[in-house]
C-alpha positions as CSV (number, residue, x, y, z in Angstrom):
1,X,0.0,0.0,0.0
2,X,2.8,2.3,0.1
3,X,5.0,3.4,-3.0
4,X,8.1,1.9,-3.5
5,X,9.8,4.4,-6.2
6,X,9.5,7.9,-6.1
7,X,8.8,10.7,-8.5
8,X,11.2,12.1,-11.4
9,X,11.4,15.2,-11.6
10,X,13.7,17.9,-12.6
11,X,15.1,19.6,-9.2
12,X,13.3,17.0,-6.8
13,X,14.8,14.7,-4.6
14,X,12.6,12.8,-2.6
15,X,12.7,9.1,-0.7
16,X,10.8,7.7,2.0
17,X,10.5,4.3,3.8
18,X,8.5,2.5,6.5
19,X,9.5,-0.6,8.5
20,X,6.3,-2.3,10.5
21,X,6.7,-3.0,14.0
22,X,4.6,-6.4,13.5
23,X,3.9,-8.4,9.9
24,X,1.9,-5.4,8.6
25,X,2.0,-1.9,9.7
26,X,-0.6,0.5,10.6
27,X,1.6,3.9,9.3
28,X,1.5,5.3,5.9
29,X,3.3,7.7,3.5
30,X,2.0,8.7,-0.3
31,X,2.5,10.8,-2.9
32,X,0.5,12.0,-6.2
33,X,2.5,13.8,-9.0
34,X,0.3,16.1,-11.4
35,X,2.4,18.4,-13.7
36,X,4.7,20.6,-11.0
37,X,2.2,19.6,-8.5
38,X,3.2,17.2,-6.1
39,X,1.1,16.3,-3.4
40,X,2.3,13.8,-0.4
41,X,1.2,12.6,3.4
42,X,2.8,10.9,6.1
43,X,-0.4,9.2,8.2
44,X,0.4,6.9,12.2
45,X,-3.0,5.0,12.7
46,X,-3.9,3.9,16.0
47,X,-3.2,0.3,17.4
48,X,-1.4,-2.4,15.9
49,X,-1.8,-5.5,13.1
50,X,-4.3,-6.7,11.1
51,X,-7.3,-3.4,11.9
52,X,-4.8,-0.8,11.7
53,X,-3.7,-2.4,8.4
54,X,-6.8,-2.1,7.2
55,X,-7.7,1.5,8.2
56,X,-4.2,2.5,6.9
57,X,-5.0,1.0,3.3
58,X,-8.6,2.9,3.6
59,X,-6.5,6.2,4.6
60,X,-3.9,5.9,1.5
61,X,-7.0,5.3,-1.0
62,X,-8.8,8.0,-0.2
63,X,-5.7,10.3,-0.4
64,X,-4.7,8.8,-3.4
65,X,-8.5,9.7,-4.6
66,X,-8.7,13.2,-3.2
67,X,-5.5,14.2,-4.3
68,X,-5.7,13.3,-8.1
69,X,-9.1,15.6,-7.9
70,X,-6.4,18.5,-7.5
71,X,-8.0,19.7,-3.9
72,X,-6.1,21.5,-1.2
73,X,-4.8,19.8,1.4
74,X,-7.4,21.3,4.1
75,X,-10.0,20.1,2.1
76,X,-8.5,16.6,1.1
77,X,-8.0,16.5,5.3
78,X,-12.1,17.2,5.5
79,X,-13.2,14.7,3.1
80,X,-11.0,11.8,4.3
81,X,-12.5,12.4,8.0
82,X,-15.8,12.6,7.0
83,X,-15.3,9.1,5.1
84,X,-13.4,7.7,8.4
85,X,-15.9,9.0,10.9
86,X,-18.4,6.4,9.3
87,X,-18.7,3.0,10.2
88,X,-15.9,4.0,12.6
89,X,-17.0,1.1,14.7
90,X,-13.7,0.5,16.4
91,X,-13.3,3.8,17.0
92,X,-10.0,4.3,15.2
93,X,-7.7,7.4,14.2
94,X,-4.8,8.5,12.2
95,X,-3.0,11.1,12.7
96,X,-1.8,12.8,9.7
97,X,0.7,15.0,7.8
98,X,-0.8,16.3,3.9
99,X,1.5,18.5,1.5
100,X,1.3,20.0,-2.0
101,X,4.1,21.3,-3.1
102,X,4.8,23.4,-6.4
103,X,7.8,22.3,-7.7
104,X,8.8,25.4,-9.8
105,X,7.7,27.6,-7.2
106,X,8.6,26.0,-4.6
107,X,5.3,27.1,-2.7
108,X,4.3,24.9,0.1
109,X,0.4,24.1,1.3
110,X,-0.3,21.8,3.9
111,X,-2.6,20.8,6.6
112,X,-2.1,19.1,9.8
113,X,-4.0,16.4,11.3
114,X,-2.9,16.0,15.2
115,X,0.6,14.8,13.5
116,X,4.3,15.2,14.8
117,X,5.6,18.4,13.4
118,X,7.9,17.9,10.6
119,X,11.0,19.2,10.6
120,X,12.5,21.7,8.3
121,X,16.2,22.6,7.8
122,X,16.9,21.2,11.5
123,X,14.0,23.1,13.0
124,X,10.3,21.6,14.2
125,X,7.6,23.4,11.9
126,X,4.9,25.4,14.1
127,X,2.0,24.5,13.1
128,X,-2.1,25.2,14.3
129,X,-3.2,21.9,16.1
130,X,-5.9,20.0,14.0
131,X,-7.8,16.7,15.5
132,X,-6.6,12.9,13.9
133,X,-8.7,12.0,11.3
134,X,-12.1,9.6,11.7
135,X,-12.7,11.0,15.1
136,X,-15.4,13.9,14.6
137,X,-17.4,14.4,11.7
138,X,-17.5,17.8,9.8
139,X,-14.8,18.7,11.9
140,X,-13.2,22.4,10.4
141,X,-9.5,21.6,9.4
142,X,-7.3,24.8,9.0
143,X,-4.5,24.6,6.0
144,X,-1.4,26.5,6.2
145,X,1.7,27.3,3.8
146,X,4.8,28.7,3.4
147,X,5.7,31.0,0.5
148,X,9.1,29.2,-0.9
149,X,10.9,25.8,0.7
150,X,13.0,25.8,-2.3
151,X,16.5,24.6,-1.4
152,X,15.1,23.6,2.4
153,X,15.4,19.6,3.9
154,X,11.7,19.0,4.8
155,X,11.5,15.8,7.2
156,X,8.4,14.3,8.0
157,X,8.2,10.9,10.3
158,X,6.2,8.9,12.6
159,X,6.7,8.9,16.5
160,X,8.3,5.2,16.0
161,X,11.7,7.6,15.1
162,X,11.7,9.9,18.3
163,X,9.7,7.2,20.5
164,X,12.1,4.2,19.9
165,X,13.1,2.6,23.2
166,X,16.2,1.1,23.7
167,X,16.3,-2.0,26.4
168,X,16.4,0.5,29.3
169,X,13.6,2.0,27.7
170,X,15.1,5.2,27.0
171,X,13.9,7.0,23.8
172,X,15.4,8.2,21.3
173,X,14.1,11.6,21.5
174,X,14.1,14.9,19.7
175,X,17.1,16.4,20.6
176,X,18.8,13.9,19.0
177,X,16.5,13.9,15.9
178,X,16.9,17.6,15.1
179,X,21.1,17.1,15.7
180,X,21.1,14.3,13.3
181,X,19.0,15.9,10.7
182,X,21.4,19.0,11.0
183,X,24.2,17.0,10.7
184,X,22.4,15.3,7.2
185,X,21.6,19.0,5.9
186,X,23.2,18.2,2.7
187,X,22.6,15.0,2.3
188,X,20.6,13.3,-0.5
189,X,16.8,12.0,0.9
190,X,17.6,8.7,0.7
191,X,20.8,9.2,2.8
192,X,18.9,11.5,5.5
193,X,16.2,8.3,5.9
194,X,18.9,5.5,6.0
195,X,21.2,7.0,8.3
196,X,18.4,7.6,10.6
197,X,16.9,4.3,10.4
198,X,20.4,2.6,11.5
199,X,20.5,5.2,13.8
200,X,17.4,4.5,14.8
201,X,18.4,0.6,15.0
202,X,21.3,0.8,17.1
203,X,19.8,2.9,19.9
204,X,17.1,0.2,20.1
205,X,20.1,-2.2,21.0
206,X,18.4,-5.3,20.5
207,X,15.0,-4.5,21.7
208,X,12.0,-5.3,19.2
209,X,10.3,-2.1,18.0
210,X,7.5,-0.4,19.7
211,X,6.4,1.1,17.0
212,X,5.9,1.1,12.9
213,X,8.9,3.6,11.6
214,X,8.1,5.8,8.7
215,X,9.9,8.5,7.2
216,X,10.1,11.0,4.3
217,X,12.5,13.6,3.2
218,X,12.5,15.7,0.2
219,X,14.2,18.6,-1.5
220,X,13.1,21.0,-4.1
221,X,15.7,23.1,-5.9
């Protein structure tokens, strides 16, 4: 349910990955590529196995949908809840991170729902707070953007990055998130994501994950 080759395009680097804690994984990333518009999400569902699996496949189709319909990512964030409010019946969530970039312009639209803030060059972006999606119906999500990120790392992730536990159940934690991602400034997308998956493998020590771990980075120059 999640791509496994990303889009070509001149000036855009872009990679993403997710490992599942169990068999199959409740997180999600996307992407939908029309003309210079490119529009991507990074979603965490609630709980573990076989019903998150199944919610996360409902999430990424109706991104997929709603995207290639060319709406904005408040409004994609509004449909999809509506659709995930009914027959909730498990009473299930997703948190979840939607973007459209312009890749000429390099102007940046997105909407937040009750995700981790992503991080651009090295610094958590502030954000208004938006409910997970499926939780209340006809719920009013607010879009944002940012004029240009045009030459800026934008880093997006689950909480299985920055909430790995180690065997003395110490996690790995922001600090060290931002540092690393600082460090990685230049670096291509795909070698931001790797080195903070191994990173991400040796603090854990040994311990099985407590968490699905998804990331995405990407560039536009």
């Amino acid at each position: 349910m999640v791509p496994g080759a990303f889009p070509e395009h001149e000036g855009l680097d872009m990679y993403a990955s997710m490992t599942p804690a169990k068999e199959v994984g409740g997180d999600l990333y996307g992407y939908v590529l029309q003309g210079d518009n490119l529009y991507f999400c990074v979603g965490d569902v609630s709980g573990k196995g076989v019903p998150a699996s199944l919610f996360m496949a409902q999430s990424a189709r109706l991104f997929r949908t709603l995207a290639a319909e060319g709406m904005m990512p408040a409004a994609i964030t509004s449909r999809m809840n509506n659709e995930l409010v009914a027959g909730n019946d498990n009473l299930m969530f997703v948190t979840m991170f939607i973007g459209l970039v312009n890749l000429t312009t390099g102007h940046l639209s997105f909407c937040n729902a009750g995700h981790n803030a992503p991080v651009i060059d090295g610094e958590f972006l502030c954000m208004k707070k938006n409910l997970p999606l499926g939780v209340f119906a006809d719920y009013d999500y607010q879009g944002e953007e940012l004029e240009c990120i045009s030459g800026r790392q934008l880093f997006i992730y689950t909480d299985g990055l920055n909430e790995a536990e180690n065997p003395a159940y110490e996690q790995f934690g922001n600090d060290r998130l931002l540092d690393m991602l600082r460090s990685a400034h230049d670096d291509t997308a795909q070698q931001v994501v790797d080195t903070l998956k191994a990173a991400v493998e040796s603090h854990r020590n040994g311990a099985e994950p407590n968490d699905d771990l998804t990331m995405m980075c990407l560039r536009v120059n």
